[in-house]
C-alpha positions in Angstrom: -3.0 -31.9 -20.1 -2.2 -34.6 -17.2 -3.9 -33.7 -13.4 -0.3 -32.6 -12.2 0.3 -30.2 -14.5 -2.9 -28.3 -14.3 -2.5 -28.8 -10.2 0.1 -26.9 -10.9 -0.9 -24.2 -13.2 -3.5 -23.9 -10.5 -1.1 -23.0 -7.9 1.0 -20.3 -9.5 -2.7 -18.5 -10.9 -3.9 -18.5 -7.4 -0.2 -17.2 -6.2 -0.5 -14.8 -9.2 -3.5 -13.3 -8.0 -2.8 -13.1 -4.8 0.7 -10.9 -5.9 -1.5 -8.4 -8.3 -4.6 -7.5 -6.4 -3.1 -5.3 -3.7 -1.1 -3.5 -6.3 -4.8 -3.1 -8.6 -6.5 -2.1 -5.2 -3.6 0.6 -3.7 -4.0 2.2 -7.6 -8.2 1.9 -7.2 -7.6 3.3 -4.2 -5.0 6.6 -5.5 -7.9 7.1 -7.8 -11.1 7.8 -5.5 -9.0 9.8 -3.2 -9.8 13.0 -3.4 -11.5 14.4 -0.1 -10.7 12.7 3.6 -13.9 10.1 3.5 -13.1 8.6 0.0 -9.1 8.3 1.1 -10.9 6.0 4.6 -12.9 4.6 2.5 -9.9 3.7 -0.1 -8.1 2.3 2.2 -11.2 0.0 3.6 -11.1 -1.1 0.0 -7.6 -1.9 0.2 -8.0 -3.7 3.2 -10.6 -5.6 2.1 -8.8 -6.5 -0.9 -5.7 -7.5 0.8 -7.3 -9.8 3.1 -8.5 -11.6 -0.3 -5.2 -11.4 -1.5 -3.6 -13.3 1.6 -6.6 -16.2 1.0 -5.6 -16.7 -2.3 -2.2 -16.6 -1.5 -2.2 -19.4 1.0 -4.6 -21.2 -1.4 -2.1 -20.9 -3.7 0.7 -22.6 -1.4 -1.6 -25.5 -0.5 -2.2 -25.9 -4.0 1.4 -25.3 -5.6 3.2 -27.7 -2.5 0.4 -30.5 -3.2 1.2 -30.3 -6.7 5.0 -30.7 -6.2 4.0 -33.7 -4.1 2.0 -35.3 -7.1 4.2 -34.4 -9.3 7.3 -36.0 -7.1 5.3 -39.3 -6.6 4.0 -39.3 -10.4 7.5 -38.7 -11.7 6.9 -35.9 -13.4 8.3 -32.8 -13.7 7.4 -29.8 -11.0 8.9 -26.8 -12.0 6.0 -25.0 -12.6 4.8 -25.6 -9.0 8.2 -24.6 -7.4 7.3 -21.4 -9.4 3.8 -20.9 -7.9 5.0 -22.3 -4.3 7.5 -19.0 -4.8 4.8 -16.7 -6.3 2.5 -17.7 -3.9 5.0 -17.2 -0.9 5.8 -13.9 -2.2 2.4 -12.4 -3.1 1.3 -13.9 0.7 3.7 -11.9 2.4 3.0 -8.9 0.3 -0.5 -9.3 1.0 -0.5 -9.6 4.9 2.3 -6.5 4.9 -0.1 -4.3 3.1 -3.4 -5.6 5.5 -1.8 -5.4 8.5 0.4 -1.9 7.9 -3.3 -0.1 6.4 -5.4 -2.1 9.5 -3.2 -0.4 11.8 -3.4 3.2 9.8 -7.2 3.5 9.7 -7.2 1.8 13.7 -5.2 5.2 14.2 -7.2 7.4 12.2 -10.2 6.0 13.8 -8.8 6.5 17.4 -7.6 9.9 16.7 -11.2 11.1 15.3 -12.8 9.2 18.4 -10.7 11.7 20.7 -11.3 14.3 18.1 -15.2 13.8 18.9 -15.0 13.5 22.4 -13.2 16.7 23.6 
């Protein structure tokens, strides 16, 4: 298998990744949520998780668009890193959607139980 190709395969597995772990995290996190400090601590989980997710993704769109490039200048075909430049978008956006809706969910939960405390 030529460089390209595998550049490329490398790209839509990181862009693959990066689109399933939030979904295997929120059902990890569905699962251990059975009292209030397992459903925090789920959704630190899932935080955690999703920040990983939005590495790989962008990994995965360095990766897929230098691929294309090779691919362009080696005259080769580069479907398979449009596909991961695509996967990778998606799963990037998903990623930082679910980190950044949760971060601001337990920032409130944390604030609430703060004032809880203090009065």
């Amino acid at each position: 298998m030529d460089t390209t190709k595998q550049q490329q395969i490398n790209g839509l597995i990181f862009g693959g990744i990066s689109l399933l772990l939030p979904n295997v995290s929120s059902v990890i996190s569905n699962a251990t949520s059975n009292d209030s400090s397992a459903a925090v601590g789920g959704a630190i989980a899932v935080i955690i998780i999703s920040l990983a997710a939005l590495i790989l993704g962008i990994i995965g769109i360095v990766k897929s668009a230098a691929a294309r490039k090779a691919a362009t200048e080696a005259g080769e075909k580069k479907i398979i890193g449009t596909i991961g430049l695509i996967v990778s978008i998606v799963g990037t956006v998903y990623a930082a959607l679910i980190f950044f809706m949760l971060g601001v969910c337990v920032a409130c939960v944390v604030c609430a139980a703060a004032a809880a405390m203090s009065a």
